[in-house]
DRENDO-1510 file (C-alpha; in Angstrom, 1 decimal, always signed):
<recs>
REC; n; res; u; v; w
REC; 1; UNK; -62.9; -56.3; -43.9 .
REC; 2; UNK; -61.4; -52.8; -44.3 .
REC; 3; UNK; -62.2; -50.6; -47.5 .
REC; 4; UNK; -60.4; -49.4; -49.9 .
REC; 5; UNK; -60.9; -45.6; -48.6 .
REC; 6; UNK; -60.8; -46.9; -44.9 .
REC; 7; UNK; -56.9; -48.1; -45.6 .
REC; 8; UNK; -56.1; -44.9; -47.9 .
REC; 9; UNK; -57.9; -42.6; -44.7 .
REC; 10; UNK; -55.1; -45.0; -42.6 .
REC; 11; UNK; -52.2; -44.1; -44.9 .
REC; 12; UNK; -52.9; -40.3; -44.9 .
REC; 13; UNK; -53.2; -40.6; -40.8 .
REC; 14; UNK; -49.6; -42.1; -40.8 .
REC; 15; UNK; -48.1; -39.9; -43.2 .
REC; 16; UNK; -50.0; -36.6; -41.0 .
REC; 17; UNK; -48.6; -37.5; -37.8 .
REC; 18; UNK; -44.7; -38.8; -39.5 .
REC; 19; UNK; -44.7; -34.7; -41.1 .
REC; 20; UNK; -46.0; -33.4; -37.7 .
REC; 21; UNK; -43.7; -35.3; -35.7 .
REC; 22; UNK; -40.7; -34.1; -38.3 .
REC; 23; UNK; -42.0; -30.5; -37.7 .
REC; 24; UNK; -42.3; -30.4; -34.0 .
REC; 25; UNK; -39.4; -31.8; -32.9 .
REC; 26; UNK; -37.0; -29.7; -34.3 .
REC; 27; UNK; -39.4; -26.9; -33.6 .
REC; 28; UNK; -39.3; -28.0; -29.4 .
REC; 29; UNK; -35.4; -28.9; -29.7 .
REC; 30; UNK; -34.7; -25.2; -31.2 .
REC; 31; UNK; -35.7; -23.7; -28.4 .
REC; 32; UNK; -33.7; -25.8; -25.7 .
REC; 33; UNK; -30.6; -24.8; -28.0 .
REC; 34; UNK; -31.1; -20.8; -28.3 .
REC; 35; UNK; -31.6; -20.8; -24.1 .
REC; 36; UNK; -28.6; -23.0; -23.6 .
REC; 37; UNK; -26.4; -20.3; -26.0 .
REC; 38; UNK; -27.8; -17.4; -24.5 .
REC; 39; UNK; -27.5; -18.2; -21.4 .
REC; 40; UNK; -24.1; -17.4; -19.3 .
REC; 41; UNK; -21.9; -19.3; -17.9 .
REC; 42; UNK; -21.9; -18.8; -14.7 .
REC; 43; UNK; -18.7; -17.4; -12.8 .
REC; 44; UNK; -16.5; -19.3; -10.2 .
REC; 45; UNK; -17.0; -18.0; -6.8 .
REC; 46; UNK; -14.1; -16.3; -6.2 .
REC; 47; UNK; -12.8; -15.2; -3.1 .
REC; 48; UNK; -13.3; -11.2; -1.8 .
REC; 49; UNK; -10.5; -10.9; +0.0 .
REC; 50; UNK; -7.5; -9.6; -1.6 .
REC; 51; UNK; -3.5; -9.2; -0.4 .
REC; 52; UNK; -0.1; -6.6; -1.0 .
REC; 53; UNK; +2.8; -6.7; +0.3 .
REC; 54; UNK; +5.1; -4.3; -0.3 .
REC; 55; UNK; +9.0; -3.5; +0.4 .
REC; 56; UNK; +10.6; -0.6; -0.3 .
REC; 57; UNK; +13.7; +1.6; +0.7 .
REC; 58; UNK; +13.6; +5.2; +1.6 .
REC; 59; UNK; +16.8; +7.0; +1.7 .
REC; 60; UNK; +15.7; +10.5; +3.0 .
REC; 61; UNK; +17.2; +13.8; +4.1 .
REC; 62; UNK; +16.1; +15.5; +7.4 .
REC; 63; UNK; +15.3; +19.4; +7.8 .
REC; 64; UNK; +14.2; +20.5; +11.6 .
REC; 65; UNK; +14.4; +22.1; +14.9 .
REC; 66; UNK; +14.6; +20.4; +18.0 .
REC; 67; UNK; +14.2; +22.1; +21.6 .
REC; 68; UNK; +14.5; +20.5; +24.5 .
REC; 69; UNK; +14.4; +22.7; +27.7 .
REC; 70; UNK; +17.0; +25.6; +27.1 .
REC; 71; UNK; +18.7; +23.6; +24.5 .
REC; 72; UNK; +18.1; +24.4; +20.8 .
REC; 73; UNK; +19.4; +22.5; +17.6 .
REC; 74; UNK; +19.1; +22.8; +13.5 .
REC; 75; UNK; +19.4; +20.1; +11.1 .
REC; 76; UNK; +19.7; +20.0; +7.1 .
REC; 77; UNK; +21.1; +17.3; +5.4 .
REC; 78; UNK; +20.4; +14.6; +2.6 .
REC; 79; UNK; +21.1; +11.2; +2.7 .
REC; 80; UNK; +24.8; +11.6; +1.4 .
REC; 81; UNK; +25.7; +13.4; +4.3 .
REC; 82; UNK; +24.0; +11.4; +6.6 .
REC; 83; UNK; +26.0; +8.7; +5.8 .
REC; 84; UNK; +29.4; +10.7; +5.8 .
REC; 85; UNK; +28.8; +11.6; +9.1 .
REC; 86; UNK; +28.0; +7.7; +10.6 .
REC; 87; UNK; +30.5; +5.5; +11.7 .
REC; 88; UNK; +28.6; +2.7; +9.8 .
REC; 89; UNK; +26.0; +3.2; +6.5 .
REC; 90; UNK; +22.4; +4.0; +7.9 .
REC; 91; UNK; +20.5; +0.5; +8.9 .
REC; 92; UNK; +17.0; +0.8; +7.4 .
REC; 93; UNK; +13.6; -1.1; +6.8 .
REC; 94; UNK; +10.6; +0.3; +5.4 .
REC; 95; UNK; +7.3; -1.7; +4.2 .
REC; 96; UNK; +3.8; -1.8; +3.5 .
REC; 97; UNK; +1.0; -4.6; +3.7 .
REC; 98; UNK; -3.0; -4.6; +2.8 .
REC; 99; UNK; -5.9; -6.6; +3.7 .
REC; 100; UNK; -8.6; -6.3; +1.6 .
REC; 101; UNK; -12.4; -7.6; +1.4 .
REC; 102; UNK; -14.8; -6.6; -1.3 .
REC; 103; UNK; -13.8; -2.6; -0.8 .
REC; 104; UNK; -12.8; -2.3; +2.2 .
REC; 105; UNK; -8.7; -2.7; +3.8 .
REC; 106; UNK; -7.0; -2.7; +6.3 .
REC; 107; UNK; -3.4; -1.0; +5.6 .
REC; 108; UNK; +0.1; -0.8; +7.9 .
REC; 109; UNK; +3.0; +1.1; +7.0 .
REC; 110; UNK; +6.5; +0.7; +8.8 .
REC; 111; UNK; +9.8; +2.5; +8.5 .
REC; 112; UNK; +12.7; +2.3; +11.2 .
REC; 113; UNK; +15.8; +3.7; +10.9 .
REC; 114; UNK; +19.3; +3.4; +13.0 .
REC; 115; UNK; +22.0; +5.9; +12.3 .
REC; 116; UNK; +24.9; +5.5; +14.7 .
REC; 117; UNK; +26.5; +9.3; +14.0 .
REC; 118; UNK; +30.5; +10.1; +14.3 .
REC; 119; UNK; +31.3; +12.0; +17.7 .
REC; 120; UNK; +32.4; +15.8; +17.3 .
REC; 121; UNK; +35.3; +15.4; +19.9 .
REC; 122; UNK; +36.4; +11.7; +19.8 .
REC; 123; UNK; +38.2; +12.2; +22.9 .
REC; 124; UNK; +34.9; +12.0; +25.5 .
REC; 125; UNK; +32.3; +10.9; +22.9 .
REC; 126; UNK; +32.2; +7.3; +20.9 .
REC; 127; UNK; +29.2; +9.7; +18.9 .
REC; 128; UNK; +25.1; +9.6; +19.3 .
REC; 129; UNK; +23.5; +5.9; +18.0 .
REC; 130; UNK; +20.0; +7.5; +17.4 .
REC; 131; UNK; +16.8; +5.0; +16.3 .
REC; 132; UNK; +13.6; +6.2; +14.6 .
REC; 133; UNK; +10.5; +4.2; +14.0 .
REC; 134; UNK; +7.3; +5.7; +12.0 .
REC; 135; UNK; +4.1; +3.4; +11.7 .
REC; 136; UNK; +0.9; +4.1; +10.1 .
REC; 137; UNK; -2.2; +2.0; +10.3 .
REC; 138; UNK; -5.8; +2.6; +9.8 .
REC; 139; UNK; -9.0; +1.4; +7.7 .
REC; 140; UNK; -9.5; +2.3; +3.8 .
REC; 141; UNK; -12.1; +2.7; +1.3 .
REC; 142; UNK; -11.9; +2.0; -2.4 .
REC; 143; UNK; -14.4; +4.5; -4.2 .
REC; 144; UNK; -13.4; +3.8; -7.9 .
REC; 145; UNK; -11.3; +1.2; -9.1 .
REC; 146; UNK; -11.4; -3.0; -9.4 .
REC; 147; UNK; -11.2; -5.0; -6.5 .
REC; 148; UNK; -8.2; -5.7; -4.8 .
REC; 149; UNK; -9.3; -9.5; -5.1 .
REC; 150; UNK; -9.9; -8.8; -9.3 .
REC; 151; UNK; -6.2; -8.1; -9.6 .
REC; 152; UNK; -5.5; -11.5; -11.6 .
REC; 153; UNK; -8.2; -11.1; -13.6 .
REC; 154; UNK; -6.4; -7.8; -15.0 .
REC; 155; UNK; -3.3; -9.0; -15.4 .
REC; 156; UNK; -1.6; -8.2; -18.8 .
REC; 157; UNK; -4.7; -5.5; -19.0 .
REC; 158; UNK; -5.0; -1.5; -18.4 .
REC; 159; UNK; -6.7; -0.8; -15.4 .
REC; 160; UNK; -9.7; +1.4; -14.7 .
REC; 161; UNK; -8.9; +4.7; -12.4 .
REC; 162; UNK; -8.4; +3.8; -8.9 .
REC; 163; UNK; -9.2; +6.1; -5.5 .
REC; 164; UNK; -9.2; +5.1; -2.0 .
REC; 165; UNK; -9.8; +7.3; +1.2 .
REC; 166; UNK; -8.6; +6.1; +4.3 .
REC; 167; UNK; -8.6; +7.4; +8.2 .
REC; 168; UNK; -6.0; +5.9; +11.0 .
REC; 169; UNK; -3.0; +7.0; +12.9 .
REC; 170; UNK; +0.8; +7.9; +13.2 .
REC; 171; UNK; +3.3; +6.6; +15.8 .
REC; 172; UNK; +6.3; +8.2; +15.8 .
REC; 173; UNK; +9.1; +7.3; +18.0 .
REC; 174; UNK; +12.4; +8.6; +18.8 .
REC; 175; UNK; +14.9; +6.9; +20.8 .
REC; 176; UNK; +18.7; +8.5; +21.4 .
REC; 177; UNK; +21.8; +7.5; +23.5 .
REC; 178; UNK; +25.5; +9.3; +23.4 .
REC; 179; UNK; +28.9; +7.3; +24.9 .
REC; 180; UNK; +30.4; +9.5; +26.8 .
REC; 181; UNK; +33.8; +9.4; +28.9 .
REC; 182; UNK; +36.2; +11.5; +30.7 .
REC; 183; UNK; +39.6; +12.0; +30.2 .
REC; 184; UNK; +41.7; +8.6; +30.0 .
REC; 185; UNK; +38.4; +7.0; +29.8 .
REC; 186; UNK; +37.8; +7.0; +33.9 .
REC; 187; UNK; +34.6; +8.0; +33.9 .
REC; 188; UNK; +31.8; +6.6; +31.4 .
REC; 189; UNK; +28.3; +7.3; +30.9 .
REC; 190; UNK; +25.9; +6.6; +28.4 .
REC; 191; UNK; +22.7; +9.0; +28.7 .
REC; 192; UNK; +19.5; +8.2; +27.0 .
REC; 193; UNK; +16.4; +9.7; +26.0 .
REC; 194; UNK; +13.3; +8.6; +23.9 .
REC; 195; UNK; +9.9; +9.5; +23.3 .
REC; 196; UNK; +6.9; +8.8; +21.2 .
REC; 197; UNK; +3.5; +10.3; +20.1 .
REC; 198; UNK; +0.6; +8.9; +18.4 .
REC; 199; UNK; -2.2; +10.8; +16.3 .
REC; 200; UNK; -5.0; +10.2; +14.0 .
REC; 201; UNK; -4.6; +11.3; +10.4 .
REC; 202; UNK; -7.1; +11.1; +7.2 .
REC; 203; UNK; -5.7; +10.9; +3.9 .
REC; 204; UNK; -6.6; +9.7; -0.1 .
REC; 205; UNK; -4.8; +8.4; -2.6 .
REC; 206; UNK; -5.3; +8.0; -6.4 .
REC; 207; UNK; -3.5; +5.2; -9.5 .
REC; 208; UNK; -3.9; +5.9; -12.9 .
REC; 209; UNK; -2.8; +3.9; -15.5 .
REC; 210; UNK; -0.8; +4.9; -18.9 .
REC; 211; UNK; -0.5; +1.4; -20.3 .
REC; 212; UNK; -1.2; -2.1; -18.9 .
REC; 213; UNK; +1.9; -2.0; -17.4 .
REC; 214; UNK; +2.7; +1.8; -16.7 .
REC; 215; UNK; +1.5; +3.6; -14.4 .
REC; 216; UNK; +1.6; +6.3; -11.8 .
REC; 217; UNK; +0.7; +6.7; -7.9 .
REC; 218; UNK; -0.1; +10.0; -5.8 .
REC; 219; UNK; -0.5; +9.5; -2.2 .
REC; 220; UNK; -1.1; +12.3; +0.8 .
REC; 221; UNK; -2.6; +12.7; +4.1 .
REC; 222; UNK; -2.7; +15.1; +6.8 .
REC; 223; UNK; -3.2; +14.5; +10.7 .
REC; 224; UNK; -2.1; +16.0; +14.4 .
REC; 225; UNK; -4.9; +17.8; +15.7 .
REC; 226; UNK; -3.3; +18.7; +18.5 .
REC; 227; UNK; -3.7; +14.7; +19.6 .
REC; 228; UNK; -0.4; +14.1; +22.2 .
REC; 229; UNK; +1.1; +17.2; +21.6 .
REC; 230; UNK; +1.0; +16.5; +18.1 .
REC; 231; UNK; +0.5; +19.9; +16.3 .
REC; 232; UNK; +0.1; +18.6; +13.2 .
REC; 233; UNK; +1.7; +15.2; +10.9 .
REC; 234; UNK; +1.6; +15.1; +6.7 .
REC; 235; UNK; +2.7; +13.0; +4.0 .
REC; 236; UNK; +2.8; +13.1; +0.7 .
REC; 237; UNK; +4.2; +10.1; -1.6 .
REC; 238; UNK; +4.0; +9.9; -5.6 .
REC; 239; UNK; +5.8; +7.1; -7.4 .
REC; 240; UNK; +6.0; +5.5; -11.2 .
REC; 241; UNK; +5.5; +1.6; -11.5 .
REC; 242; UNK; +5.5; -1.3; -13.8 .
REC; 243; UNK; +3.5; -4.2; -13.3 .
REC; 244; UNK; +5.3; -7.5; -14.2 .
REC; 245; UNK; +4.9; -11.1; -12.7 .
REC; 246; UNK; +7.3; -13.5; -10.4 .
REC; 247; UNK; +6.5; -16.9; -10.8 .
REC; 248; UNK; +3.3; -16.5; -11.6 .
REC; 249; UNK; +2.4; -13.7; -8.5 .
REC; 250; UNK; +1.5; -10.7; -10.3 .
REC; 251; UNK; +3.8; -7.9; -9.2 .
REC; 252; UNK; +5.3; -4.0; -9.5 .
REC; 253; UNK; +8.3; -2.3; -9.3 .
REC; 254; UNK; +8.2; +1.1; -8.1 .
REC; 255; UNK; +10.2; +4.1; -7.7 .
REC; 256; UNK; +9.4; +7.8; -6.5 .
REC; 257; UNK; +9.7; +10.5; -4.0 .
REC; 258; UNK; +8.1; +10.2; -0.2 .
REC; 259; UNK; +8.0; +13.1; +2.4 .
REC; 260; UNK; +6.9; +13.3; +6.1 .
REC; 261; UNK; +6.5; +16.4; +8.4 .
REC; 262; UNK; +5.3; +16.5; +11.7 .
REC; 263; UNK; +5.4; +19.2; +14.5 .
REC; 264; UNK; +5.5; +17.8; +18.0 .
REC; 265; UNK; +4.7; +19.8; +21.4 .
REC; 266; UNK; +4.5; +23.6; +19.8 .
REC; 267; UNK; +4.1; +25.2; +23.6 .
REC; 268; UNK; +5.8; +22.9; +25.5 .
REC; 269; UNK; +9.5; +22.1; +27.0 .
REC; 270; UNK; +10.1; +19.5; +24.0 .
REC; 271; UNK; +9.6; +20.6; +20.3 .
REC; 272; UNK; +10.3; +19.1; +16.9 .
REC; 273; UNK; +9.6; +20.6; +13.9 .
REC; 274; UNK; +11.3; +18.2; +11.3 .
REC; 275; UNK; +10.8; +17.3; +7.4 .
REC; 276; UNK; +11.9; +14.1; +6.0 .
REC; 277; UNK; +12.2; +13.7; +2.1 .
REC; 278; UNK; +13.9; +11.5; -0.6 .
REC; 279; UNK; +13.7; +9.0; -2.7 .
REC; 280; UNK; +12.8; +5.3; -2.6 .
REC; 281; UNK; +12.2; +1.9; -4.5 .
REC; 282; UNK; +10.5; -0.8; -4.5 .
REC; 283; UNK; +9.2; -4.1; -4.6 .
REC; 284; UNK; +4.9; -5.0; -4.5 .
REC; 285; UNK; +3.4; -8.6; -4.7 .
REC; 286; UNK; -0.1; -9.5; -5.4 .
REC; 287; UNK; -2.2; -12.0; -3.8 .
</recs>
């Protein structure tokens, strides 16, 4: 039969282990909670690749010589008198698209013009329908600057400097055809000519933003070599933009100055030396 001290030894036994138990457990629960605070969520894979597509329109004035075998021609105008002098307003398409992944891109740029130009002497000429294309493409590098695929996660926020270097090429093609007819329209003829020239060009190009929805663009690159007769190619574009959203897509509006000047064949039968400059706006969406 138990004691007196044996059931008060039982009692304190109880009452130990009921005050350890209360100690430990919050003591082995604390811990559990601190680890599950502190440590971070993890992120939703998101996907590296990023999109922009852009469309724009370039309304520029031409400045050049052109040779071809004994003949010799100037040009300076501006867009204004461009169009005076066509028998319908200047056709024109110009855009811009971008693959990225992680830092890397792919880029293409595409402007084509068609100018159908008033004849000097009506009487044997319906005028010159002349057609320009220009195409850059190449590979680029971002150096500073967020992702191209990080773009959402900025929206409605000022983003950090970007700069990008990039290396590719320039096509440049010219095509030309003139009605011509004799007198009472017996004899007709329509005479053509084209060429084109391709050659690698470098370039760089730097963002920096004002506000989270301001900011400005600077753009330039330099190529030719001698590549295809091709003495040398170079562009420089700068532009001010505003970032909005269309249905959700986050987007820019942009508007600025672009200018192109390449020198084609400097020893041979066929030269051009021409400068292209003026204005443009556009339109950028973000994907």
């Amino acid at each position: 039969m138990p004691t007196f001290l044996q059931s008060k030894s039982f009692i304190y036994s109880v009452l130990l282990a009921a005050s350890l138990a209360a100690v430990l457990f919050p003591v082995s629960a604390r811990p559990e909670k601190t680890l599950t605070a502190l440590s971070p969520e993890k992120p939703a894979s998101a996907s590296p690749w990023g999109f922009n597509l852009s469309t724009y329109t370039w309304l520029p004035g031409v400045d050049g010589d052109f040779t071809a075998g004994s003949n010799t021609g100037s040009i300076d105008v501006n867009f204004i008198d461009i169009v005076g002098k066509s028998r319908r307003f200047p056709l024109g398409f110009s855009g811009h698209f971008e693959a990225h992944y992680d830092r890397f891109a792919l880029f293409l740029d595409g402007n084509y013009f068609d100018m159908q130009l008033k004849p000097v002497a009506s009487r044997i000429s319906q005028g010159i329908d002349m057609e320009m294309g220009i195409m850059d493409y190449g590979l680029m590098y971002r150096i500073l600057g967020i992702k191209a695929s990080e773009i959402r996660d900025y929206q409605g926020k000022k983003h950090p400097i970007m700069l990008d270097v990039y290396a590719g090429a320039r096509t440049i093609w010219l095509g030309a055809s003139a009605a011509l007819s004799g007198p009472f329209g017996l004899i007709q003829r329509t005479p053509t000519a084209s060429s084109s020239s391709t050659s690698p060009i470098i370039g760089g190009r730097a963002m920096f933003d004002f506000t989270p929805h301001w900011f400005v663009m600077a753009d330039g690159n330099v190529g030719g070599f001698g590549a295809q007769s091709v003495e040398l190619t170079g562009g420089i574009l700068g532009m001010l933009g505003y970032r909005t959203d269309f249905f959700g897509i986050p987007a820019s509006v942009e508007a600025g100055y672009k200018l192109l000047h390449y020198n084609v064949d400097k020893s041979g039968p066929t030269k051009a030396k021409v400068t292209m400059n003026g204005p443009f706006i556009g339109l950028t969406g973000y994907w």
